[in-house]
C-alpha positions as CSV (number, residue, x, y, z in Angstrom):
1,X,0.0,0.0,0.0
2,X,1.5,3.4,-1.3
3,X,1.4,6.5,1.6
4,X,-0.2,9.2,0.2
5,X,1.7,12.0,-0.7
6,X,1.2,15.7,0.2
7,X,-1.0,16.6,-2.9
8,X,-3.0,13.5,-2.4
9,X,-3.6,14.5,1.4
10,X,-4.7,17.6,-0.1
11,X,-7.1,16.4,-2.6
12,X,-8.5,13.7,0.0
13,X,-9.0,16.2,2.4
14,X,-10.7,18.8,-0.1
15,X,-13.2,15.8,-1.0
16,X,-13.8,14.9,2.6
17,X,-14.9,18.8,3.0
18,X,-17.2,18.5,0.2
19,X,-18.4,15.1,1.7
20,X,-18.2,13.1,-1.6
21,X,-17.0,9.4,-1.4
22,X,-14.7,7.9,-4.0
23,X,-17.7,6.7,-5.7
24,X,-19.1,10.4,-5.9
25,X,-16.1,11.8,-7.2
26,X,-16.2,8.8,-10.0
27,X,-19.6,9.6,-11.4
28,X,-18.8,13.2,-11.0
29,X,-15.3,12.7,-13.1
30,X,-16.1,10.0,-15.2
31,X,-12.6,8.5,-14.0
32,X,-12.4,5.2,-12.7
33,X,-11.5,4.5,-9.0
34,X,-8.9,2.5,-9.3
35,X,-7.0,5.9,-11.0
36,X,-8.7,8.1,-8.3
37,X,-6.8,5.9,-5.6
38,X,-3.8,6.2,-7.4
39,X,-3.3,9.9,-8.0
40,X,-4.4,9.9,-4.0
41,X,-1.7,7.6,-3.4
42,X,0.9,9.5,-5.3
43,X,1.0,6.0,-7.8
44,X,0.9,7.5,-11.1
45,X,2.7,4.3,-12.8
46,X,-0.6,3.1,-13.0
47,X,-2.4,5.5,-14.8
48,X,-1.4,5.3,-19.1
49,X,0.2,8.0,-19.6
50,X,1.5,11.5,-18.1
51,X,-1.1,13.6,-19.4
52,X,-3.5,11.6,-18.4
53,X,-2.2,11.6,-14.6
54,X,-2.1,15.6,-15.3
55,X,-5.6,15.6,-16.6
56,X,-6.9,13.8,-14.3
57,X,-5.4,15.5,-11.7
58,X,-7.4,18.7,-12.9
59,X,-10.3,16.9,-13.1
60,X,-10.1,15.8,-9.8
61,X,-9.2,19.5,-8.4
62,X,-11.7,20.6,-10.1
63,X,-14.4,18.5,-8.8
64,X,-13.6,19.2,-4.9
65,X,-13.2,22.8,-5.6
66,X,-9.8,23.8,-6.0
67,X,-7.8,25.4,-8.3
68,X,-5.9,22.8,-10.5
69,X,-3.1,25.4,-12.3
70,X,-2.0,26.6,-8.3
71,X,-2.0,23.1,-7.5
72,X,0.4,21.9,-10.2
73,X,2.6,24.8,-9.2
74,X,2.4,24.1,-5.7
75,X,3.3,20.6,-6.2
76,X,5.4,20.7,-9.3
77,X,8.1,17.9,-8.0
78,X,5.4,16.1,-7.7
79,X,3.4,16.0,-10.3
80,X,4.7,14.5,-13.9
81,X,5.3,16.9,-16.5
82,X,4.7,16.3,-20.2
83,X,6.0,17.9,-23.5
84,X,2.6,18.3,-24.7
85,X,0.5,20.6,-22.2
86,X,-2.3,21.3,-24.5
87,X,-3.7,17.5,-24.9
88,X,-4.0,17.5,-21.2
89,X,-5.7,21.0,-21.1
90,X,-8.6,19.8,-23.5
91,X,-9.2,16.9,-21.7
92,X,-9.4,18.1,-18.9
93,X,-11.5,20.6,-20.6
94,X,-14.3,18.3,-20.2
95,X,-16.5,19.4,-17.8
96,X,-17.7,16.9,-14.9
97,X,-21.7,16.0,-15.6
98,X,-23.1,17.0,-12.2
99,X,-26.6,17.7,-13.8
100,X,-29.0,15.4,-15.6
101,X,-29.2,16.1,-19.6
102,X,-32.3,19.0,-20.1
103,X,-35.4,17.3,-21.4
104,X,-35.9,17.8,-24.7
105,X,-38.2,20.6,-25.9
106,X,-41.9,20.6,-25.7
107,X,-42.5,20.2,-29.5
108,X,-39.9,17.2,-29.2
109,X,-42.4,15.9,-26.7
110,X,-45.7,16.0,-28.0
111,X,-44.8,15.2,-31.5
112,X,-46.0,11.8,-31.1
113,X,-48.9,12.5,-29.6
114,X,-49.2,15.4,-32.5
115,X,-48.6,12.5,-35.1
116,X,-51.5,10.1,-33.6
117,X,-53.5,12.9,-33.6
118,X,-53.0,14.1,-36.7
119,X,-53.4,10.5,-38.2
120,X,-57.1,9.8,-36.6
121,X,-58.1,12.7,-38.7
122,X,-56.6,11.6,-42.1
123,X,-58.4,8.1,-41.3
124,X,-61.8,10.0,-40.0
125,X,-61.1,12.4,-43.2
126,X,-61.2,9.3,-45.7
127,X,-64.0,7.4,-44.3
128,X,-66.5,10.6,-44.6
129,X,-65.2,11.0,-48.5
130,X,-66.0,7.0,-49.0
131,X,-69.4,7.4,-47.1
132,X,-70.2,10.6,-49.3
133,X,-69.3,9.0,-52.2
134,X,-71.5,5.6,-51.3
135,X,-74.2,8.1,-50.8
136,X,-73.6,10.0,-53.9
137,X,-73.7,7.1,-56.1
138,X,-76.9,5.3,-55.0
139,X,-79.0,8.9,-54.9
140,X,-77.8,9.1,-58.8
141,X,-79.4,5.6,-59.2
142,X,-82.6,6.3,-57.1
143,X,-83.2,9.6,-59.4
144,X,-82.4,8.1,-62.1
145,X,-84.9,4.8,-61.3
146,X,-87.7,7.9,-59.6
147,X,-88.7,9.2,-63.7
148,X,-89.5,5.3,-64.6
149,X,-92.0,5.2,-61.4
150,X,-93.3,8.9,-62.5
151,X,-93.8,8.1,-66.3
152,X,-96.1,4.9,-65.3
153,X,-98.0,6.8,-62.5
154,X,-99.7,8.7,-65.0
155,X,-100.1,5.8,-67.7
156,X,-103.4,5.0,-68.2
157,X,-104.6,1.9,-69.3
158,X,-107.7,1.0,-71.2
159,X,-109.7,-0.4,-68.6
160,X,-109.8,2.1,-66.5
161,X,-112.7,4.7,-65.5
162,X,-110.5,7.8,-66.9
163,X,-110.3,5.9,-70.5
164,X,-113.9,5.7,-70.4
165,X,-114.7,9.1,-69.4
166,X,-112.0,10.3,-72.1
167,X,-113.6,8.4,-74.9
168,X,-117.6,9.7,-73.5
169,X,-116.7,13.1,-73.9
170,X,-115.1,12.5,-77.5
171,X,-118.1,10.6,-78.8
172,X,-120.6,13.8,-77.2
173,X,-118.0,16.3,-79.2
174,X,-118.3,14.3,-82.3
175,X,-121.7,13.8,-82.4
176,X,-122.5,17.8,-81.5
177,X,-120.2,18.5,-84.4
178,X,-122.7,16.0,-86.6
179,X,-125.8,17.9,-85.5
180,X,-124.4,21.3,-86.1
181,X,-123.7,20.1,-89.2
């Protein structure tokens, strides 16, 4: 078991203030715990690379609250350096997620209940258009069927009282015309 060293006292110490466990800072950091113990225990050989130990060094800092560039000042024996600062600056960059992701927006949201909604009135939309056009189609075949039912109301046949009547009145107007004559 390593001893920690004096920066690792200090980290541990600024975590215990903030009352986070290992596990806290993890999820907070996104780095594992097994490098957390190491940069706590001064074991950097464990850790793939020395940006990576500087990085997550800052990430660490950060996370508890203090300020990772005096720290690496403070402690500059102790900490490894690297010949390329600035790939440890943008990963470290990287901001811990402390907050859950922002729900999407409300449109985002009620778009499917906008689509369901929008699709019972397509299907309500095409079934009044078939009804109409049921509808449509058998009153042209009533009307059309409603003159044949007209035309033999009115036939008469020769049987019937009106015939007679007809063919009274045209024998009395024929036979005035013969007496006038």
């Amino acid at each position: 078991m390593f001893v920690l060293t004096e920066l690792g006292k200090r980290l541990v110490e600024a975590r215990e203030e903030k009352g986070m466990s290992l596990d806290d800072l993890m999820a907070a950091t996104k780095i594992q715990k097994r490098y957390l113990l190491a940069i706590e225990q001064g074991n950097y050989d464990i850790i793939p690379g020395k940006f990576y130990v500087r990085a997550f060094i800052k990430q660490y800092a950060e996370a508890v609250g203090l300020n990772p560039e005096q720290l690496f000042e403070e402690f500059r024996k102790d900490v490894p350096s690297t010949y390329n600062d600035e790939v440890s600056d943008k990963l470290s960059n990287i901001k811990p997620q402390r907050e859950l992701p922002k729900p999407a927006s409300k449109v985002l949201e009620l778009l499917p209940t906008i689509l369901i909604i929008g699709g019972i009135i397509v299907v309500i939309a095409i079934i009044y258009v078939i009804v109409q056009a049921v509808n449509h189609d058998s009153g042209q075949k009533n009307n059309q069927a409603a003159p044949q039912q007209s035309e033999s109301k009115y036939e008469v046949s020769e049987d019937s009282s009106l015939a007679k009547d007809q063919k009274k009145k045209e024998k009395a107007s024929s036979d005035d015309k013969k007496k006038i004559i």
